[in-house]
ZAMARGU-4260 file (C-alpha; in steps of 0.2 Angstrom, whole numbers, plus 5000, padded with zeros to 4 digits):
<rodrens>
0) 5000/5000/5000 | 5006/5016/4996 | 5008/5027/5010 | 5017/5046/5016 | 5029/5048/5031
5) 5028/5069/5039 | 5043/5069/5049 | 5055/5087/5059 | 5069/5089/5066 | 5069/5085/5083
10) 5074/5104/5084 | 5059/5111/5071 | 5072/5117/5060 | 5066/5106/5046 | 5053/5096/5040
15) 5056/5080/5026 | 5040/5069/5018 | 5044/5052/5011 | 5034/5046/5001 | 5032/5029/4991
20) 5017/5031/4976 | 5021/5016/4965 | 5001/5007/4966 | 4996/5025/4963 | 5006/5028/4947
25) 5004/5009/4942 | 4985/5013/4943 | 4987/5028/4932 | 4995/5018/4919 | 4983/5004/4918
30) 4970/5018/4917 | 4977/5028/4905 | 4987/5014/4894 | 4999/5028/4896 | 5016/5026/4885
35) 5034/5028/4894 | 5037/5046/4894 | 5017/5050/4898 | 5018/5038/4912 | 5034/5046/4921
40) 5026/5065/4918 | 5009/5060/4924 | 5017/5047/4937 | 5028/5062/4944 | 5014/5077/4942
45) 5000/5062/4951 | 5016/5062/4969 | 5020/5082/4968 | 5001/5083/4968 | 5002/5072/4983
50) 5013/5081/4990 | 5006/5096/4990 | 4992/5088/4995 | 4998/5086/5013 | 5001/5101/5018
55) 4984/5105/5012 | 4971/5105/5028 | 4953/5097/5032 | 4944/5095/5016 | 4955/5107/5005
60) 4960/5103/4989 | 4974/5108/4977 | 4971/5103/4957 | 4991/5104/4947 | 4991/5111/4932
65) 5008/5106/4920 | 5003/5117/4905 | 5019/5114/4893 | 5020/5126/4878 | 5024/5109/4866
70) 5005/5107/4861 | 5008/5091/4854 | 5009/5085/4873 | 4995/5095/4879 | 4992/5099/4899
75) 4992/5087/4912 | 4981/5088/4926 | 4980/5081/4943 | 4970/5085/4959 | 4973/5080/4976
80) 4967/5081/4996 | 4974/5080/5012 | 4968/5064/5014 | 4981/5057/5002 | 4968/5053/4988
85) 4973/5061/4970 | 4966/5058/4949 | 4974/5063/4935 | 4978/5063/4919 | 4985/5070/4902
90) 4981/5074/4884 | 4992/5063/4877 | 4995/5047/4882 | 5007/5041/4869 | 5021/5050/4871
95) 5038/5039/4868 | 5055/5045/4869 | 5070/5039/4876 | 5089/5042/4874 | 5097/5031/4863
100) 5113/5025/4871 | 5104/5022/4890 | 5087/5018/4885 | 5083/5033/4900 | 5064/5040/4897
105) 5067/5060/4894 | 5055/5070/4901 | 5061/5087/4905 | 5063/5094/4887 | 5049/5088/4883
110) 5039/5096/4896 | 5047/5112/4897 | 5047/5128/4892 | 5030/5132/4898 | 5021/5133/4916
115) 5019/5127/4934 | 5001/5131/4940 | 4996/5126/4957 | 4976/5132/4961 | 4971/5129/4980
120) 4950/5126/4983 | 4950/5133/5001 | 4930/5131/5001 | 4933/5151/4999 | 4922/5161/4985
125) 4939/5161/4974 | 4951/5149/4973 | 4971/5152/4975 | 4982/5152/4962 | 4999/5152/4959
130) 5012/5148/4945 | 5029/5148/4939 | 5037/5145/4922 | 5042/5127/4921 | 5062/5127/4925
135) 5065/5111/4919 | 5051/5101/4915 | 5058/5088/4928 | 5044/5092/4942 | 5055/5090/4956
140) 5061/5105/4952 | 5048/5115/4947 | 5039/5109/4962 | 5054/5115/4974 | 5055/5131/4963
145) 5036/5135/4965 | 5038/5131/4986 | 5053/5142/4986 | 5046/5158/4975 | 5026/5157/4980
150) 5026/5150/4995 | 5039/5156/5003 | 5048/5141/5009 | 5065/5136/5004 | 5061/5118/4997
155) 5071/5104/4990 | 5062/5090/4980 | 5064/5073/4971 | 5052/5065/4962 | 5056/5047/4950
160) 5047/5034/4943 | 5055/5019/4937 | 5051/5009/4922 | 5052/4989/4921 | 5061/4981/4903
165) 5044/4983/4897 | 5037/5001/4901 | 5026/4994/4916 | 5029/5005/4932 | 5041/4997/4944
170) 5043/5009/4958 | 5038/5026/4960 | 5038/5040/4975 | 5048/5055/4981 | 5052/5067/4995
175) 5051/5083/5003 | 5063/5094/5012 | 5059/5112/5018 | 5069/5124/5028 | 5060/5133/5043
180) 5060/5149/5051 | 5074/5145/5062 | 5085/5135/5053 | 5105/5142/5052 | 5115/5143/5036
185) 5125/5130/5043 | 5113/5118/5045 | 5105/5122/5030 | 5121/5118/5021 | 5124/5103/5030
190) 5107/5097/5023 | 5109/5101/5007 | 5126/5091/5007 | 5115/5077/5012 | 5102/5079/4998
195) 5115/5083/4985 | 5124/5064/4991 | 5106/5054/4993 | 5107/5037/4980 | 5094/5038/4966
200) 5077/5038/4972 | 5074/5024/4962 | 5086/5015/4969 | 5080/5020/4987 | 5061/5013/4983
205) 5068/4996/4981 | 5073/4993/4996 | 5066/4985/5012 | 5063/4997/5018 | 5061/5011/5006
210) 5054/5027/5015 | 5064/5026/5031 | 5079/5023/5021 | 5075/5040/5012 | 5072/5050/5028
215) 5088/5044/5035 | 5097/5050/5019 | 5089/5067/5022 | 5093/5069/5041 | 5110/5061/5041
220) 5116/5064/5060 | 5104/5074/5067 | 5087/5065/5074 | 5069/5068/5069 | 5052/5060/5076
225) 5038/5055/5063 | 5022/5066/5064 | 5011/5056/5052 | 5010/5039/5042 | 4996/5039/5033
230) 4989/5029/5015 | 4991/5036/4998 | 4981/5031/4983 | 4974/5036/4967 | 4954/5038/4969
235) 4942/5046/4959 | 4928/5055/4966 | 4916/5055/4950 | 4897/5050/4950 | 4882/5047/4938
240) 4875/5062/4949 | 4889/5075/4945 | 4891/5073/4928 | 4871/5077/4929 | 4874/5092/4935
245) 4887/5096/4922 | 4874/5091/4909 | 4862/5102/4917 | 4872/5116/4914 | 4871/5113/4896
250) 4855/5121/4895 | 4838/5114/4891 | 4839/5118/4873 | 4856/5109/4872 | 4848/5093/4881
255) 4833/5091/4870 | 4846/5092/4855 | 4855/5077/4862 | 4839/5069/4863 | 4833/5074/4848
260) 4849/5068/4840 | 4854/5052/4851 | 4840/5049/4861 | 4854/5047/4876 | 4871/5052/4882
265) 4888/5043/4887 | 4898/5055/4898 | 4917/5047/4902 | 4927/5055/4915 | 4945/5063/4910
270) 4953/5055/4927 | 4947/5037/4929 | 4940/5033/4912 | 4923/5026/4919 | 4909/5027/4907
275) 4891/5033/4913 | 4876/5031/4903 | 4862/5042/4902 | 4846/5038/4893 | 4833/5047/4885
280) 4823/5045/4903 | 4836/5050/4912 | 4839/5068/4902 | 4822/5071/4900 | 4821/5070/4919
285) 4836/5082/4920 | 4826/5094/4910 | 4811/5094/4921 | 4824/5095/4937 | 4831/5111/4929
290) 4814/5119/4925
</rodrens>
C-alpha cells in the first residue's frame, strides 16, 4: 500500500515527507494505457500533487496544472486532498521518447518551456492560484522552485518513477525537504550536502525498507520524530450524479438536442475513464429538474 511519512527535526528546523506512490502511478498507467514518457510526467505530476496535497488541511483541495507550451503533449492535470487521495491525467497518452545510448525515458525537454500552475480550493468564493514557468520540466524541480518563490519556503524536492524492461511501472515515489524559520545557514548547508549525496530515488524505493531509508538519507546525523504515516492512493471521486449536474448546465435547449439527436448520452470522465450512461429518461428528467 502506498503510504506518506511527515517527519521534523527534533529541533523544528526542518521538516522532510517520504513518500512511496508506486500502486498510485501503476493505477494511472493501467487507466490511462499511458506510453513511457506519459507515464513518468503523469506518474511524477500524480506524487507532487500528493505532496502538496499534505500540507493541504481538512477537506482542501489543490488541482496541478503542468501546462507545457509543446502542444503536441498537451496539459496534464492532477488533483489532490489531504487525505492522500489524487486523479489525473493527460492529453496525450502516447508520448515515447528515450535516449538512445541508456534507454533513459526523457521527460524534462519535453515538458518544458511552459508553466507550473498550482490552484488551492480553500472552500473560499475564489480559489488560490499560483504559478511559475516550468524550470525544467523535471517536476521536482519546478515543484521546489514554486515552494521556494510562491510560497515562501526554501524547498528541495525529488520525484522518480521507474520503468520495468517493458514500460510497466516498477517503483515510484519521492520526498520533501523544507527549511524553517529557524534554521542556520549551517545547518542548511549541511542538509543540502545530504540531499546533494542521497542514491537515486529509484534506487531507494527498492529497498526493504524504502521510505525510512529515504528520511535517513535526508537527516544524516541529526534525529527527527515522525508526525504522520498515513495511505496514499489514486481515487476518483466522480458520480452518475455529478456529471448530471454538468449536463444540466448545458441548458435545456442543448439537452433536447442530444435527445433529439441520440436519444441518450455517454459521459466518460477525463481522470478514471469510467463510462456513465444516460438515457433518454434520464435527460428528459434532468430537463424537468432544471425547469
Amino acid at each position: 500500500m502506498d503510504k506518506i511519512i511527515k517527519t521534523i527535526s527534533n529541533n523544528g528546523h526542518f521538516r522532510a515527507y517520504a513518500l512511496d506512490a508506486t500502486e498510485t502511478v501503476t493505477t494511472a498507467q493501467d487507466l490511462h494505457h499511458t506510453w513511457s514518457t506519459s507515464t513518468v510526467a503523469l506518474g511524477r505530476t500524480l506524487i507532487a500533487a500528493q505532496i502538496l496535497g499534505a500540507n493541504q488541511k481538512g477537506n482542501d483541495k489543490i488541482t496541478l496544472r503542468i501546462l507545457p507550451d509543446n502542444e503536441q503533449v498537451g496539459p496534464i492535470i492532477a488533483v489532490a486532498d489531504s487525505h492522500g487521495n489524487v486523479k489525473g491525467y493527460m492529453k496525450n497518452n502516447e508520448i515515447d521518447y528515450k535516449k538512445t545510448s541508456t534507454g533513459e525515458v526523457i521527460v524534462g525537454p519535453i515538458l518544458a518551456p511552459g508553466w507550473f500552475v498550482v490552484v488551492k480550493d480553500m472552500g473560499l468564493k475564489n480559489p488560490y492560484t499560483g504559478q511559475v514557468p516550468l524550470v525544467t520540466g523535471e517536476i521536482g524541480e519546478d515543484l521546489a522552485y514554486y515552494l521556494t518563490t510562491s510560497e515562501q519556503t526554501p524547498s528541495a524536492v525529488g520525484l522518480n518513477v521507474l520503468l520495468d524492461g517493458e514500460d510497466k511501472v516498477k517503483v515510484a515515489g519521492g520526498f520533501l525537504v523544507q527549511v524553517m524559520p529557524d534554521a542556520t545557514e549551517e545547518e542548511i548547508a549541511r542538509f543540502e550536502e545530504h540531499v546533494q549525496k542521497m542514491p537515486a530515488i529509484s534506487q531507494i524505493l527498492e529497498e526493504e525498507d524504502p521510505l525510512k531509508s529515504m528520511l535517513d538519507e535526508i537527516y544524516g546525523e541529526d534525529e527527527y520524530k515522525v508526525l504522520e504515516e498515513s495511505p496514499l492512493a489514486f481515487k476518483c471521486d466522480c458520480s452518475k450524479e455529478r456529471f448530471a449536474e454538468g449536463l444540466a448546465s448545458l441548458g435545456k435547449d442543448e439537452i433536447q438536442a442530444i435527445i433529439d439527436e441520440d436519444h441518450g448520452a455517454e459521459v466518460t470522465c477525463q481522470f478514471c475513464t469510467k463510462h456513465y450512461d444516460f438515457s433518454q429518461a434520464d435527460l428528459e428528467e434532468i430537463i424537468n429538474a432544471n425547469g
